[in-house]
C-alpha positions in Angstrom: 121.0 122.0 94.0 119.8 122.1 97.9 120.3 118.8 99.6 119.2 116.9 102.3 121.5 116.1 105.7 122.0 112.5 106.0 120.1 112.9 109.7 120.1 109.8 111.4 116.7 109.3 112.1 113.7 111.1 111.8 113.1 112.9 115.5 116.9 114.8 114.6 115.2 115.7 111.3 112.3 117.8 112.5 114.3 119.7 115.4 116.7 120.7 113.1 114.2 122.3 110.6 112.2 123.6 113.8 115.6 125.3 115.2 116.5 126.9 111.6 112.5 128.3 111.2 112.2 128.9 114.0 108.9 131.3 114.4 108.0 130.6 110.4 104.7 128.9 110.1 104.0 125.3 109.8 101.0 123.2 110.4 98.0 125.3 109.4 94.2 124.1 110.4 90.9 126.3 110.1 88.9 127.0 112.6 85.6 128.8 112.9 86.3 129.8 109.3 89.9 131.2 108.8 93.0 129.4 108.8 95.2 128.9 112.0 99.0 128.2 112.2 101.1 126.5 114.2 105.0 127.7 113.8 107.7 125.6 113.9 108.9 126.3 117.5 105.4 125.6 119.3 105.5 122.2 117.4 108.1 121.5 118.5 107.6 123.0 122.3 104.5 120.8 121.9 106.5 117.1 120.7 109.3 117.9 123.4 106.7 118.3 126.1 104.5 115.4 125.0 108.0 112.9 124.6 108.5 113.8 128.6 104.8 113.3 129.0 104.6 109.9 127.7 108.1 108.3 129.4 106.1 110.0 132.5 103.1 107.5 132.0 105.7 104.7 132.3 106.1 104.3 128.2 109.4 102.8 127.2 111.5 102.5 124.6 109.9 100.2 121.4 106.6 100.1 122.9 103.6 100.5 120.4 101.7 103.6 120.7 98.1 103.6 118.5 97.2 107.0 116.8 93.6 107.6 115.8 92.6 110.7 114.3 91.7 112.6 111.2 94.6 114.9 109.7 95.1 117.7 112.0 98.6 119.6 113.6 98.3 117.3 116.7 98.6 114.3 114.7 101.5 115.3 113.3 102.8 116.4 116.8 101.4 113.2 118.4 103.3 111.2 116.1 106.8 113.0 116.1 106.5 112.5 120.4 105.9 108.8 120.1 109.0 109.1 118.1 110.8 111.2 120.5 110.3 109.4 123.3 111.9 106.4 121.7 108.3 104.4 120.7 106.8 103.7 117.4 103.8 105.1 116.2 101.2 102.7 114.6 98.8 104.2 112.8 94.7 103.5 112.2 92.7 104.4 110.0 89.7 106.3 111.4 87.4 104.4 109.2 88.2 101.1 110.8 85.3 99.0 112.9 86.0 98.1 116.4 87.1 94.3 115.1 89.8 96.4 113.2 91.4 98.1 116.2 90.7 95.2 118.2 92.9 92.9 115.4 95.8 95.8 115.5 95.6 96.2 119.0 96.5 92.8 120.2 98.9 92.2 116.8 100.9 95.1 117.7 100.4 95.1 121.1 100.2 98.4 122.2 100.1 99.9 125.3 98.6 103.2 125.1 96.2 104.5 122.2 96.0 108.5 121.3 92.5 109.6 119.9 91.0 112.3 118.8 87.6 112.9 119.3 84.8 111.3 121.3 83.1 109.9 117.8 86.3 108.1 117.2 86.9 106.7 120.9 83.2 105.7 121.3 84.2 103.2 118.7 88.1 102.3 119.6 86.9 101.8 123.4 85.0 98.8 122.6 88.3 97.3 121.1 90.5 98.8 124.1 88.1 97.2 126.9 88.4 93.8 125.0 92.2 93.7 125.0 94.6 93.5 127.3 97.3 95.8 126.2 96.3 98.9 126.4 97.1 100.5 129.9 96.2 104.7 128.8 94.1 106.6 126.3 95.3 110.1 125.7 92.5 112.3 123.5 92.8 115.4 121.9 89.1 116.4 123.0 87.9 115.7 126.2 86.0 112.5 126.6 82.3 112.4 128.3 82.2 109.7 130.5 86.0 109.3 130.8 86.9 105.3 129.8 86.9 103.1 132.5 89.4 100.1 133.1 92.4 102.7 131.7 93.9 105.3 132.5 92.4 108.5 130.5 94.6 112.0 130.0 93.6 115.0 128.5 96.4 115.7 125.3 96.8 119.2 126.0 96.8 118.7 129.6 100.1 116.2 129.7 101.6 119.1 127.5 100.8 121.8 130.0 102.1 119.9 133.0 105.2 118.5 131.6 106.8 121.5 129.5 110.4 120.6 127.9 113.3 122.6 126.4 112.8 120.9 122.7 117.2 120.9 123.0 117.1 118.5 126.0 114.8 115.8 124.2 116.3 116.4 120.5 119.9 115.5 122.5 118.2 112.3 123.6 117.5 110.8 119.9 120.3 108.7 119.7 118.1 105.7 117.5 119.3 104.9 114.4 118.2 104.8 110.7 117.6 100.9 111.7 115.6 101.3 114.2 111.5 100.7 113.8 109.9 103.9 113.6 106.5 103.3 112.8 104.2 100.1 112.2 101.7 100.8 109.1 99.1 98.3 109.0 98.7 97.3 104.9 95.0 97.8 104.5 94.1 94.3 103.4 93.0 94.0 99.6 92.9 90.2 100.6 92.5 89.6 104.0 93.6 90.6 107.6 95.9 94.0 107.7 100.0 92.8 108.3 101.9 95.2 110.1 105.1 96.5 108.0 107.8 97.6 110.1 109.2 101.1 108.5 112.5 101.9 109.9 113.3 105.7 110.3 116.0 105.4 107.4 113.0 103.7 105.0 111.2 107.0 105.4 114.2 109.0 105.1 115.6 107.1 102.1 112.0 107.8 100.9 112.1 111.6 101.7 115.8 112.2 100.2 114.6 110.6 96.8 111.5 112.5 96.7 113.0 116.3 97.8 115.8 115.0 94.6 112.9 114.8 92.1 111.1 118.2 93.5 114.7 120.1 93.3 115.9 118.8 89.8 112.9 118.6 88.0 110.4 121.5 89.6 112.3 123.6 91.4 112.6 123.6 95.4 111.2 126.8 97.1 108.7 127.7 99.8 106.8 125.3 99.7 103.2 124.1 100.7 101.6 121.0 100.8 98.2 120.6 101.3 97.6 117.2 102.9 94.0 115.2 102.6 94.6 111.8 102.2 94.8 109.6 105.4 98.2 110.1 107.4 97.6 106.3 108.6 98.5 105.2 104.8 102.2 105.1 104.4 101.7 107.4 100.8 100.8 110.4 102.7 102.9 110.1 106.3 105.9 110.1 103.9 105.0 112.2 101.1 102.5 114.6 102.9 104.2 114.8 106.0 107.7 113.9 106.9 109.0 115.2 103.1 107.0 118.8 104.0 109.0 118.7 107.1 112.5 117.6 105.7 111.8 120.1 102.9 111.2 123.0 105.3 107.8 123.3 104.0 103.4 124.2 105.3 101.4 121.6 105.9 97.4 122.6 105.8 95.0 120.0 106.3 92.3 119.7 103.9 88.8 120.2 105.7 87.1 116.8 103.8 87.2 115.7 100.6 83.9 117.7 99.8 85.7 121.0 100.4 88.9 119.7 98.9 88.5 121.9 95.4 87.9 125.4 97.9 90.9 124.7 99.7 93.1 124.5 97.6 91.8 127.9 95.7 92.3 129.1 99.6 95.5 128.2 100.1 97.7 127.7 96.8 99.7 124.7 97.2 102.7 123.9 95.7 102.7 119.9 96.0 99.7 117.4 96.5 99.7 113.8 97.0 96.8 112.4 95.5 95.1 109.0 94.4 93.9 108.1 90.8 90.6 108.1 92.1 90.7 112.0 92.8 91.7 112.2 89.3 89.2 110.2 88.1 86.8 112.3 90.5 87.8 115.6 89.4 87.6 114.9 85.8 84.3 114.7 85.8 83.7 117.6 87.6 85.7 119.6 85.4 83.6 118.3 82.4 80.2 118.4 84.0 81.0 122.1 85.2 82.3 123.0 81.8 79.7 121.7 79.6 77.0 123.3 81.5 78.6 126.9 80.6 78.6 125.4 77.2 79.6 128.3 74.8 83.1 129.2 74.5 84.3 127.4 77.6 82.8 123.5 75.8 84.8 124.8 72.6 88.1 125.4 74.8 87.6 122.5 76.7 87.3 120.3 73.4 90.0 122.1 72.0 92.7 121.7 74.7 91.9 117.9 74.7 92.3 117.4 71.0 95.9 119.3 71.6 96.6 117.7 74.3 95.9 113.8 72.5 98.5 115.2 69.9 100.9 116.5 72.3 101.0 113.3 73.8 101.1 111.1 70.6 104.0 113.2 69.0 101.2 114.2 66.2 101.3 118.0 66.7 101.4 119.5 63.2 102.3 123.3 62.0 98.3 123.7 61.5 98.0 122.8 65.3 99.8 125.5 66.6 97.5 128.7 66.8 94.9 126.4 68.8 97.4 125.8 71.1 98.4 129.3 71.3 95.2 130.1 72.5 94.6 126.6 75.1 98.2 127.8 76.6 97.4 131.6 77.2 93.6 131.3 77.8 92.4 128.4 78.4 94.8 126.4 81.0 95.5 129.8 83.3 92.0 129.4 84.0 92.5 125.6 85.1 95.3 126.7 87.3 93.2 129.1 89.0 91.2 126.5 90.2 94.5 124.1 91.6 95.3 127.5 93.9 97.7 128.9 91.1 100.8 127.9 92.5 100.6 124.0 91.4 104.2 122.5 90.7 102.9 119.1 90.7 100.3 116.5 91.9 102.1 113.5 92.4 99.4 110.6 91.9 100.1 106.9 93.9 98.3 104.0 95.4 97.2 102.7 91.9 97.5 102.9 88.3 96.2 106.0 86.6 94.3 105.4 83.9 96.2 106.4 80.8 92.9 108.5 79.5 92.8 110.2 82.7 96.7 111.4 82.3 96.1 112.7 79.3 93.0 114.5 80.7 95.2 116.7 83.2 98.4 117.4 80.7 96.0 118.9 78.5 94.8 121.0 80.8 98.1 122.1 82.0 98.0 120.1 85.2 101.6 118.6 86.2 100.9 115.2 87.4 103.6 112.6 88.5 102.6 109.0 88.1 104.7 107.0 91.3 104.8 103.9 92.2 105.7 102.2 95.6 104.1 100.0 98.4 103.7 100.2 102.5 106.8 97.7 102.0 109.3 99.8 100.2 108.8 103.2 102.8 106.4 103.6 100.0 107.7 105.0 97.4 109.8 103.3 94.7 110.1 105.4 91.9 108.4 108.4 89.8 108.0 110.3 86.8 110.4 112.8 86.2 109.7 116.2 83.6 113.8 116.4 83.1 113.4 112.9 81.1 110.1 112.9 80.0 106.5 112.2 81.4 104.3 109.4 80.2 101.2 108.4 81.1 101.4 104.8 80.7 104.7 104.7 83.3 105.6 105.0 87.3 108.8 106.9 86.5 112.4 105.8 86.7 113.4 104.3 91.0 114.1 107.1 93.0 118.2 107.5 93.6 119.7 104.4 95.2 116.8 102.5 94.8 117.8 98.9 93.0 115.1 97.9 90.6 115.4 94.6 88.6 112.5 92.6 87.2 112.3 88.7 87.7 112.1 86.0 85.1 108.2 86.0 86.0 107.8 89.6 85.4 107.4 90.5 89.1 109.1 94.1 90.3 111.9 93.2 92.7 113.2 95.7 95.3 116.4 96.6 97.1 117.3 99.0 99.4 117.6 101.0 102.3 114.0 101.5 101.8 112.7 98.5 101.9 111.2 97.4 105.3 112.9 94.7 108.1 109.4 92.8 107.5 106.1 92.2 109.1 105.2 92.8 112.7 105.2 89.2 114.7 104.9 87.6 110.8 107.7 85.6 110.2 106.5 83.5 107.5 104.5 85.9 105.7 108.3 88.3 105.7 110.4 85.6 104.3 107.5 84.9 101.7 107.9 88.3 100.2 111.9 89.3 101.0 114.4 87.0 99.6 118.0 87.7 99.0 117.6 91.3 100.0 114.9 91.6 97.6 111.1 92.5 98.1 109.0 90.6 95.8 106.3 93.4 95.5 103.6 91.0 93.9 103.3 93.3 91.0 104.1 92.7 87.4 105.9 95.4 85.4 108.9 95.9 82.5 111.2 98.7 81.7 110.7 101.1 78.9 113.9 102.2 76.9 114.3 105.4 79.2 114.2 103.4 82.1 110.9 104.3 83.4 108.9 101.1 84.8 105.4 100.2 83.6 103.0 98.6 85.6 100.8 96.3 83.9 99.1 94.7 86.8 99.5 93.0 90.2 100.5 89.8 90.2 98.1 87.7 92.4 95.3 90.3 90.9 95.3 88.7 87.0 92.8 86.8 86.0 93.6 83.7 84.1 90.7 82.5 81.6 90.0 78.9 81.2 92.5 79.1 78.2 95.2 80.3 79.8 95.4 83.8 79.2 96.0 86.7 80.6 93.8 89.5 81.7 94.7 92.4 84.0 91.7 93.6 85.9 92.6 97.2 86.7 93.5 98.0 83.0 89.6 96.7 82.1 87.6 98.4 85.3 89.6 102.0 84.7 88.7 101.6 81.2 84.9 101.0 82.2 85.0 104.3 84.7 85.9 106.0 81.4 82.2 106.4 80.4 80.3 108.5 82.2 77.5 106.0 83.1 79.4 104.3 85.2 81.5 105.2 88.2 82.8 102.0 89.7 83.1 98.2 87.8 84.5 95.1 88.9 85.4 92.5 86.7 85.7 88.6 87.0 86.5 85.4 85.1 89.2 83.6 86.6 89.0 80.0 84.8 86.1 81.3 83.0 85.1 81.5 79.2 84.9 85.0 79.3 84.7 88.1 81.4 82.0 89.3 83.4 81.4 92.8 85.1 79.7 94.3 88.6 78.6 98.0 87.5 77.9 101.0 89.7 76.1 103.9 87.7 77.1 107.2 88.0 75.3 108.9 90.5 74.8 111.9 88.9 73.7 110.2 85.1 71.2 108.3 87.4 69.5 111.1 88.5 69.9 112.4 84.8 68.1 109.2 83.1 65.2 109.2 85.4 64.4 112.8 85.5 64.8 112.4 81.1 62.4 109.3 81.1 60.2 109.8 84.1 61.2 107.2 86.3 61.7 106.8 89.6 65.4 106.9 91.3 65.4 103.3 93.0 68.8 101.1 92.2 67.5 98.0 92.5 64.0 98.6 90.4 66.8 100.6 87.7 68.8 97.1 87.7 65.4 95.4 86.2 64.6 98.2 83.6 65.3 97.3 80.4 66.0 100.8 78.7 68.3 101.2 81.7 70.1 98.1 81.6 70.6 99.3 77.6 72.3 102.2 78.0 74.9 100.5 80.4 74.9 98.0 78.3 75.8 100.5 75.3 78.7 102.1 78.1 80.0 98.7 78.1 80.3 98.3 74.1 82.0 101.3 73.7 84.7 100.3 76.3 84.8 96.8 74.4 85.8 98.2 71.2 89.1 99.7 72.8 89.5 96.1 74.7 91.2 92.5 72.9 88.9 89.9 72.3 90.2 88.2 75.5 89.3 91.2 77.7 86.0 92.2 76.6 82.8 91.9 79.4 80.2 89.9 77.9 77.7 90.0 80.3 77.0 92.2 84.1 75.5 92.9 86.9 74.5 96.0 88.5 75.8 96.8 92.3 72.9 96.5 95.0 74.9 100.2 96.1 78.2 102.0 95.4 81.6 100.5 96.7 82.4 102.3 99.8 84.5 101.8 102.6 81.8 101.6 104.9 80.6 98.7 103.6 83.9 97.3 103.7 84.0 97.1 99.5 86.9 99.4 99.0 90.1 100.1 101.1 90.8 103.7 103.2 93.2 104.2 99.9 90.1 103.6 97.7 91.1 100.4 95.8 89.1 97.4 95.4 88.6 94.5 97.7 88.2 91.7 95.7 87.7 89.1 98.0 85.4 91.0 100.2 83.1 91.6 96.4 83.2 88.0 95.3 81.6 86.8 98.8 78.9 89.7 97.6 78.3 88.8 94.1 80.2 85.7 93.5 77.1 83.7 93.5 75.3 86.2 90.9 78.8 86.5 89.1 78.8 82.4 88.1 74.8 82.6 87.6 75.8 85.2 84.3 78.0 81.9 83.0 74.4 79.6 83.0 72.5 78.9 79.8 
């Protein structure tokens, strides 16, 4: 089996893979419609020069550097410099509002910000110019006017003029695996963003348990990731960028979520790190597509599923096995065509996957691995692994040296090297959640007899009914998305009789209804229909028949308009913000309780 070098922090890392690969590619972009690559010894020309570049602007070591940009080769080089030149990195997501950068910018205190674009700044300056800290602002693209009150450089320019041997700065990255590297700002299901501090040997901890898992169970090759979630989360600055460069691997960035499904046809990678949501998004795709060529293709389809519910229930029979002949050789090459064709795995974080959903993907032939982790714990704690077995209902077994052990309470407690030092300039908030060595992550689990841990919901998130029980949210709303009316559901009930839903309709079945009954495409007229109303109400049903008596929604509401993160509903990471919903349609929610 390969194995990872116990580097001593993460700078070391990357010049050692750029030194061994020298001229091989490694961060690919496209541009003016073809794909562009950077090889390993530009980027690492171009983190050398910008290192020198940034202890030039007066930059020392520990100082907080802010990085806003959407995933592109220079973010990746941006962020190995701030490294190099003995800073730490703290992320933002590009999504955030000026209050948002202005809340990281004096919590962190940073003292230069890197951009990208002039869309981006026109937004960060109005936080920069309100704070104190920050002295420079370094952008990728020019800026028109240029900021005033900071100093402004052009990125490529402080490259240009300070050009480095890559050997002189790699010799100067003496930090150690407990020193911060970066400060990821949690993206506040319940409040204001903390900042976690992630030490460079959380990451690598991370990164030496994730490359084991690749090389046992799939197989470690050539491979390429294709990276489209946010490098500001922690799930893909780990897992879709410093294990791609630990591993030796291609990093392309994903044009947008739109063109996600074309890229990855274009490009063929080998890993992804995804969200359930994508799942959840690309499932119905795959049925919508499929059903409209009806014919054969439906009857596959169908077929592969009913295989695939058997497979997974251990109720395969003799009878079974000429169908699945034909699903394995026809059907599910067909499927893999459209992952790129070279698909090891998908490795699916940041929530729980719906069980359904899992089952969706194994029956087509998709390898997904369920993980589980948090900003906290560098993130990743543990993962499914084929070699023992891969259930839908679990997060996998903790990643080597990765102490698991679940309290009296049922709460997940972690220890480790992964686990973080604690929360930027939050002192009471660090000892609330690390005890003993332990992280408390707030979520409630078990083990199964193979050792793999199931989730079963997070801690703070269950909702206790006025008899005491209870419910866990996330396991209700994923069941809800289920049916194809409905996209997006919130549920409530906290001290209540019963439970109580916020519903988005599907888009798509929207359209569908009123072009089917003539009516015209307006939400909040829809929310009033009664024939409308009755088919979500029917959605519901269906989904309470599979629910206990305990966890059925009795009554809803439809959404005034989809939960997005422009309006602040969801996180960048696409999970629920509860709080920020209740102050919505807490008033409506109780009114459902009345008469």
């Amino acid at each position: 089996m390969r194995q990872l070098e116990h580097f001593p922090n993460l700078v070391t890392m990357f010049f050692t893979r750029a030194a061994e690969l020298r001229d091989a590619p490694f961060l690919w972009a496209k541009r003016q419609g073809s794909w562009h690559a950077i090889s390993w010894a530009e980027a690492a020309a171009q983190v050398a020069s910008l290192a020198t570049a940034l202890k030039s602007l007066g930059l020392k070591p520990g100082d907080r550097v802010m990085l806003v940009s959407e995933n592109r080769p220079e973010w990746c080089i941006s962020d190995l410099a701030i490294m190099a030149a003995g800073c730490i990195t703290v992320p933002t997501y590009t999504t955030n509002t000026d209050r948002d950068h202005a809340h990281v910018i004096e919590n962190s205190g940073a003292r230069a910000v890197i951009v990208s674009n002039q869309k981006l700044a026109d937004t960060l300056l109005k936080a920069v110019l309100r704070t104190t800290h920050v002295e420079t602002v370094i952008a990728f693209d020019q800026l028109r006017p240029r900021p005033l009150g900071v100093q402004s450089c052009d990125w490529a320019a402080l490259i240009a003029e300070h050009r480095t041997d890559p050997e002189h700065v790699a010799a100067q990255a003496t930090f150690t695996r407990t020193d911060t590297a970066c400060i990821i700002y949690t993206s506040g299901t319940g409040g204001a963003p903390r900042g976690v501090m992630q030490h460079h040997g959380a990451i690598l901890h991370n990164i030496g348990g994730c490359a084991d898992v690749i090389s046992e169970d799939l197989g470690w090759g050539d491979e390429v990731f294709l990276s489209f979630l946010p490098l500001s989360h922690a799930y893909e600055h780990t897992g879709g960028q410093m294990l791609p460069i630990a591993m030796g691997g291609q990093i392309y960035y994903a044009e947008s979520l739109e063109k996600l499904a074309a890229n990855m046809e274009e490009v063929s990678p080998t890993i992804m790190f995804v969200v359930p949501r994508l799942f959840e998004v690309l499932r119905a795709r795959i049925t919508k597509a499929i059903e409209k060529q009806g014919g054969m293709s439906e009857r596959l389809l169908n077929a592969a599923l009913a295989i695939g519910a058997k497979r997974a229930t251990n109720t395969l029979r003799l009878r079974d096995r000429p169908t699945a002949l034909v699903v394995d050789r026809v059907f599910k090459p067909r499927i893999a065509a459209k992952f790129g064709g070279r698909m090891k795995a998908m490795v699916s974080g940041g929530a729980p996957l719906t069980p359904e959903v899992g089952i969706f993907f194994q029956s087509l032939g998709v390898t997904f691995l369920q993980g589980y982790g948090q900003t906290e714990a560098g993130p990743v704690v543990s993962c499914n692994r084929p070699k023992i077995g891969v259930t839908v209902d679990s997060v996998g077994p903790p990643l080597p040296h990765t102490e698991v052990r679940i309290a009296d309470d049922g709460e997940i407690l972690v220890r480790g090297e992964l686990v973080m030092h604690g929360y930027w300039r939050n002192p009471a908030e660090t000892e609330r959640v690390l005890r003993d060595g332990w992280l408390h992550t707030g979520d409630i689990g078990v083990f199964d007899d193979d050792g793999r841990i199931k989730i079963t919901d997070r801690k703070k998130d269950l909702i206790i009914n006025d008899k005491g029980d209870n419910i866990a949210p996330q396991k209700v709303e994923g069941m809800l998305t289920l049916q194809p009316e409905i996209m997006q559901a919130m549920i409530a009930g906290d001290r209540k009789p019963h439970m109580v839903a916020v519903i988005v309709p599907d888009p798509e079945w929207i359209q569908e209804f009123c072009a089917t009954t003539n009516t015209r495409c307006n939400l909040p007229s829809l929310a009033k229909d009664p024939d409308f109303r009755a088919v979500i109400s029917a959605a519901v049903e269906r989904t309470n028949k599979d629910l206990s008596v305990i966890e059925r929604v009795r009554r809803f509401i439809i959404a005034d308009e989809p939960f997005t993160i422009e309006n602040e509903q969801l996180t960048p990471s696409l999970k629920i913000r509860r709080h920020v919903l209740r102050q919505v349609y807490g008033e409506r929610l109780n009114g459902l309780y009345k008469g």
